[in-house]
FILUMFI-864377 format. One line per 8 residues: number of its first residue (from 1); for each residue x, y, z of N, C-alpha, C, O, CB. Coordinates in Angstrom, 2 decimals, padded with zeros to 5 digits. Glycine has a CB too. Layout:
<sites>
NUM	X,Y,Z,X,Y,Z,X,Y,Z,X,Y,Z,X,Y,Z ~ ...
</sites>
This chain:
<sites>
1	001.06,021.27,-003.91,002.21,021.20,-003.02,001.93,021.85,-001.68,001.99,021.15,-000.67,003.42,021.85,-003.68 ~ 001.62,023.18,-001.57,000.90,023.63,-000.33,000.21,022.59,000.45,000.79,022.01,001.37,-000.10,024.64,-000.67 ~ -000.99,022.31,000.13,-001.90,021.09,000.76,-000.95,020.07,001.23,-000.98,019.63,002.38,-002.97,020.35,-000.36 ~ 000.09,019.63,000.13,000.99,018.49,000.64,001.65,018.97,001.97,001.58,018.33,003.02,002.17,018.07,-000.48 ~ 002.21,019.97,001.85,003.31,019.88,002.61,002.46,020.46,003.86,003.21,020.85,004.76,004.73,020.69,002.04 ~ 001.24,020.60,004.10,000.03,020.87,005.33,-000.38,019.32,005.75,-001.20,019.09,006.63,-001.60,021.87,004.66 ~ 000.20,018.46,005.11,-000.74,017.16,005.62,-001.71,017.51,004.78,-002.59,017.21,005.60,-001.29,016.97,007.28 ~ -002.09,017.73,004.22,-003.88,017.84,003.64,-003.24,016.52,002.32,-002.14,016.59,001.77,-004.73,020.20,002.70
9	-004.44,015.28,002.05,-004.12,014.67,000.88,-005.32,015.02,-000.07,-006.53,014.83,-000.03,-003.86,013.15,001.09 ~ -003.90,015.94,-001.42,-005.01,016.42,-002.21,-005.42,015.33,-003.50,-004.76,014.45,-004.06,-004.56,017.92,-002.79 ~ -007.02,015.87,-003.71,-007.70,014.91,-004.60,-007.75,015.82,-005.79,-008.22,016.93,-005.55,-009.20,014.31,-004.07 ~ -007.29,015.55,-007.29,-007.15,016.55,-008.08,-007.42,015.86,-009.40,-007.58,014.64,-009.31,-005.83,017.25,-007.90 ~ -007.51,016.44,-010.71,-007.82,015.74,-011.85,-006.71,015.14,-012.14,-005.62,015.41,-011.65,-008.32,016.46,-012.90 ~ -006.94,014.33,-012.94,-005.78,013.30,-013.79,-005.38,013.98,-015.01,-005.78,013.46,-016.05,-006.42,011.73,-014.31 ~ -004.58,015.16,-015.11,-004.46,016.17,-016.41,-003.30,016.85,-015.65,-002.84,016.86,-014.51,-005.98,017.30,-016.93 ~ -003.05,017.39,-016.81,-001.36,018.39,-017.28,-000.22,018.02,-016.39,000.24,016.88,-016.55,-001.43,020.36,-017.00
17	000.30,018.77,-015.52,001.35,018.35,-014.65,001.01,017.23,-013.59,001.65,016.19,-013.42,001.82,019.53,-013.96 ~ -000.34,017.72,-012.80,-001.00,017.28,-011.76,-000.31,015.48,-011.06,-000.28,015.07,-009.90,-002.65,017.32,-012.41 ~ 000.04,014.97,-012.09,000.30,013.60,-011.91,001.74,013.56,-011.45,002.23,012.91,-010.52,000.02,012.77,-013.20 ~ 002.43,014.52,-012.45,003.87,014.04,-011.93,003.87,015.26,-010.93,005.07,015.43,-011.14,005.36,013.95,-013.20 ~ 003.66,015.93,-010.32,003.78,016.92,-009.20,003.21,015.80,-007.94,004.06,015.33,-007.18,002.71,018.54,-009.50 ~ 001.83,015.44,-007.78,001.64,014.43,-006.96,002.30,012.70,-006.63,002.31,012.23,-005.49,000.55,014.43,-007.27 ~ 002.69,012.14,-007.55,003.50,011.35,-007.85,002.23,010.15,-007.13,001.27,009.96,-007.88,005.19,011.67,-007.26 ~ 002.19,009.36,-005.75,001.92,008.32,-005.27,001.16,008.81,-004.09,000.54,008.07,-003.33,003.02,007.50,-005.10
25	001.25,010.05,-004.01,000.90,010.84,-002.54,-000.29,011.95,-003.03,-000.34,013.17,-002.93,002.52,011.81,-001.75 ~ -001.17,011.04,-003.58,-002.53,011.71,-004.05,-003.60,011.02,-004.61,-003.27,009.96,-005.16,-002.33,012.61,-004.98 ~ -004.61,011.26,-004.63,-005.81,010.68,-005.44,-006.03,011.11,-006.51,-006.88,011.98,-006.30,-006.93,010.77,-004.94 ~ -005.76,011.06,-007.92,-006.05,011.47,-008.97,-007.71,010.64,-008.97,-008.15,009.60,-008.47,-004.80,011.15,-010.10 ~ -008.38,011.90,-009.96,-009.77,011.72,-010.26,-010.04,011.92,-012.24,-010.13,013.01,-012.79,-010.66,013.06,-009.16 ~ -010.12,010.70,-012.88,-010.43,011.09,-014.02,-011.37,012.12,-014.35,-012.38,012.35,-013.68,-010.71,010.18,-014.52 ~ -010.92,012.97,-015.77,-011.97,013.88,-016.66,-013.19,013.44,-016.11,-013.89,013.77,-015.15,-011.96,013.67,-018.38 ~ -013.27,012.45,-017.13,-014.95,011.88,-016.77,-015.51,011.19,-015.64,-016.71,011.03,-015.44,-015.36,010.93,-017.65
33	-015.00,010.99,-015.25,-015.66,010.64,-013.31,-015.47,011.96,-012.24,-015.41,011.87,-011.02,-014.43,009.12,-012.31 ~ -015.41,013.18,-013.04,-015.29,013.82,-012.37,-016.02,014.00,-010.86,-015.19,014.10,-009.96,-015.31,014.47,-013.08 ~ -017.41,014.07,-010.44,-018.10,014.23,-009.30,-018.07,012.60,-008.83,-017.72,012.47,-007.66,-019.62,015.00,-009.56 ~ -018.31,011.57,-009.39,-018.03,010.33,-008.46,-016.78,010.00,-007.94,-016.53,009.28,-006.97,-018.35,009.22,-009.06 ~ -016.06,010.56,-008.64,-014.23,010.40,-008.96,-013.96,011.22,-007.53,-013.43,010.44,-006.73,-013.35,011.45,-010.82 ~ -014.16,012.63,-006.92,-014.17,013.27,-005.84,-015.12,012.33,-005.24,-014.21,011.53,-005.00,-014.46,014.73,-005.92 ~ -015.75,011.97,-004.96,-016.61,011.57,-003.64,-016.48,010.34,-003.37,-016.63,010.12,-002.17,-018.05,011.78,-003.69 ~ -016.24,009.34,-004.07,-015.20,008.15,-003.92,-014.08,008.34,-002.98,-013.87,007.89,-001.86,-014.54,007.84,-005.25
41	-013.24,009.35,-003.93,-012.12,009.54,-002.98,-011.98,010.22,-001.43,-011.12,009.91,-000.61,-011.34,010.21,-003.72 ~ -012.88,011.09,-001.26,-013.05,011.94,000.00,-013.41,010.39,000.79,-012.65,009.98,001.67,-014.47,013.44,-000.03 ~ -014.41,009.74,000.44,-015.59,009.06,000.92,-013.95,007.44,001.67,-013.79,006.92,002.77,-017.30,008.56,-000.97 ~ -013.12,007.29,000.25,-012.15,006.35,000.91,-010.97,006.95,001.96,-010.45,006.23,002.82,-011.42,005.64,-000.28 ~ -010.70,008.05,001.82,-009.94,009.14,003.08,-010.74,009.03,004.70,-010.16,008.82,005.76,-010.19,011.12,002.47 ~ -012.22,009.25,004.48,-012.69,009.30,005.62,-012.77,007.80,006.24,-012.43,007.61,007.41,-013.93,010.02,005.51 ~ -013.17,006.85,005.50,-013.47,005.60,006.15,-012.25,004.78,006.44,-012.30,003.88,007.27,-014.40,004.82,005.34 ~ -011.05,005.09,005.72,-009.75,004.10,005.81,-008.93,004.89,006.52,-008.42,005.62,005.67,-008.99,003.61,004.40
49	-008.46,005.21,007.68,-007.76,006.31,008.25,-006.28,005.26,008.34,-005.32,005.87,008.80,-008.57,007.05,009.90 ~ -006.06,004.10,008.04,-004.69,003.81,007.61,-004.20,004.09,006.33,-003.00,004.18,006.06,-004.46,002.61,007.75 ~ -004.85,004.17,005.79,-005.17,004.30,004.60,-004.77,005.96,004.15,-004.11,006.16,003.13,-006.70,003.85,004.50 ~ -005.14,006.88,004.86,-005.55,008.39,004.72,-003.92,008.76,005.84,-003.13,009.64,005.51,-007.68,008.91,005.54 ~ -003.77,008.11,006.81,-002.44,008.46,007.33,-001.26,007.57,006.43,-000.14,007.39,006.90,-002.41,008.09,009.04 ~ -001.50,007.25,005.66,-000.04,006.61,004.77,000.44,007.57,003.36,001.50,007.57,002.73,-000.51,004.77,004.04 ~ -001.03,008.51,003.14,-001.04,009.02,002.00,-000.43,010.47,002.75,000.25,011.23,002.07,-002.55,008.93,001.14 ~ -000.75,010.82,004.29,-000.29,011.83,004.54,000.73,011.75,004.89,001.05,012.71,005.60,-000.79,012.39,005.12
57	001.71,010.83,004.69,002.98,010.38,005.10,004.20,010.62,003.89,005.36,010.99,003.76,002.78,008.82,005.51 ~ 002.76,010.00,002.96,003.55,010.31,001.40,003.97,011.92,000.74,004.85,012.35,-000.01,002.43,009.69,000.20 ~ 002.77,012.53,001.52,002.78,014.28,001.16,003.55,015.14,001.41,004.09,016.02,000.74,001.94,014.97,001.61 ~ 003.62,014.65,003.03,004.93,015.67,003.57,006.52,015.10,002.72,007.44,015.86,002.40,005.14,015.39,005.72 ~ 006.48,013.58,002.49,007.88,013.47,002.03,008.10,013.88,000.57,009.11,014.11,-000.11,008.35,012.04,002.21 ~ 006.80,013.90,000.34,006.56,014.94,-001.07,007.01,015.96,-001.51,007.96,016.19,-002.26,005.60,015.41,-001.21 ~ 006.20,016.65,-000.96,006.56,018.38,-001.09,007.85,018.12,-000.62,008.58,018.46,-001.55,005.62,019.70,-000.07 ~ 008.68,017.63,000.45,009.60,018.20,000.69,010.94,018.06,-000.46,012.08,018.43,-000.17,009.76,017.79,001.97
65	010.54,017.47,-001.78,011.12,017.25,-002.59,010.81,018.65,-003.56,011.44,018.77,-004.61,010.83,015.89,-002.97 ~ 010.19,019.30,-003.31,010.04,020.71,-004.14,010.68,021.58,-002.93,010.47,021.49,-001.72,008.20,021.24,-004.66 ~ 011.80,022.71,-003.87,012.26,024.21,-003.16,011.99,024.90,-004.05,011.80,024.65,-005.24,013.73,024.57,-002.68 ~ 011.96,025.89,-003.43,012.48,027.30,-004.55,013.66,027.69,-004.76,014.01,028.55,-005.57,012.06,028.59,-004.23 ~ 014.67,026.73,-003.65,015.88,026.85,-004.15,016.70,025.74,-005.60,017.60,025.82,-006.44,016.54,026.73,-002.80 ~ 015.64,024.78,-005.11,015.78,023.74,-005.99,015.70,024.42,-007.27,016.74,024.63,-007.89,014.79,022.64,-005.81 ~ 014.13,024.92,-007.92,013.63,025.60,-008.49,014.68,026.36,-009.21,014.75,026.25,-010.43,012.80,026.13,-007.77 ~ 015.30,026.94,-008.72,016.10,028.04,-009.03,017.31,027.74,-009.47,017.94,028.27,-010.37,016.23,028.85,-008.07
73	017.76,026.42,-008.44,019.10,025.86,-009.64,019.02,025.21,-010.39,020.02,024.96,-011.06,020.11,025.27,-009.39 ~ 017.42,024.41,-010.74,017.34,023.33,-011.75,017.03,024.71,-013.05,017.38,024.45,-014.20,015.84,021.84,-011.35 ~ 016.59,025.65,-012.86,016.06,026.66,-014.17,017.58,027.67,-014.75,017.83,028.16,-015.85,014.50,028.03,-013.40 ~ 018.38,027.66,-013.40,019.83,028.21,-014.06,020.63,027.14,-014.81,021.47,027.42,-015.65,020.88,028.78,-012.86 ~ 020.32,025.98,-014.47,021.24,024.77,-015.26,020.49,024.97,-016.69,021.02,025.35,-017.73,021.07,022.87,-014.51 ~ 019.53,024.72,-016.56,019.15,024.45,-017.94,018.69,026.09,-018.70,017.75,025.98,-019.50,017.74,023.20,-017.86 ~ 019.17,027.33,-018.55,019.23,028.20,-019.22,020.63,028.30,-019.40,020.98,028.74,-020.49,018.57,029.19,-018.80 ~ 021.75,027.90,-018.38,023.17,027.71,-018.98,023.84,026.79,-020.50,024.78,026.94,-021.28,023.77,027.08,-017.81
81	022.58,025.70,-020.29,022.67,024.59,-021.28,022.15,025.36,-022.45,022.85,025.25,-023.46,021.80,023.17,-020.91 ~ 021.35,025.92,-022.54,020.69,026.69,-023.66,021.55,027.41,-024.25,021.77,027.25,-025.45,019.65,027.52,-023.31 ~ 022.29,028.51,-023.38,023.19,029.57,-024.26,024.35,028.48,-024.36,025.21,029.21,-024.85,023.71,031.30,-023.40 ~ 024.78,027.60,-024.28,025.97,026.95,-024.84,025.63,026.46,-026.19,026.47,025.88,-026.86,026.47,025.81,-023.96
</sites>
């Protein structure tokens, strides 16, 4: 999210949260393609710059879907739901 919300489009593994935190506004890199999986992707960022400005378009509108205020009322709702 940092990186996102810097413009930076991050390239990250295809595992645990990583996918739904990035959503469409990232390069996921499989387990096992790990080192071709990064250099593919850097390698299509540098050469497609429509390409690399659409994904940084996607980032900022990204992150801006994460707060800490958000954060904070989505974790009081659902500890209210709990003690009921």
């Amino acid at each position: 999210l940092e990186a996102m919300s810097c413009a930076t489009v991050p390239i990250a593994l295809n595992c645990t949260s990583v996918p739904e935190v990035l959503g469409e506004s990232g390069i996921l890199v499989q387990d096992e393609d790990f080192h071709d999986g990064f250099e593919d992707a850097m390698l299509k960022l540098i050469e497609n710059p429509d390409y690399r400005a659409e994904l940084i378009k996607r980032c900022l509108e990204r992150a801006n879907l994460f707060s800490w205020s958000r954060a904070a009322k989505e974790t009081m709702t659902a500890y209210c739901k709990a003690t009921k």
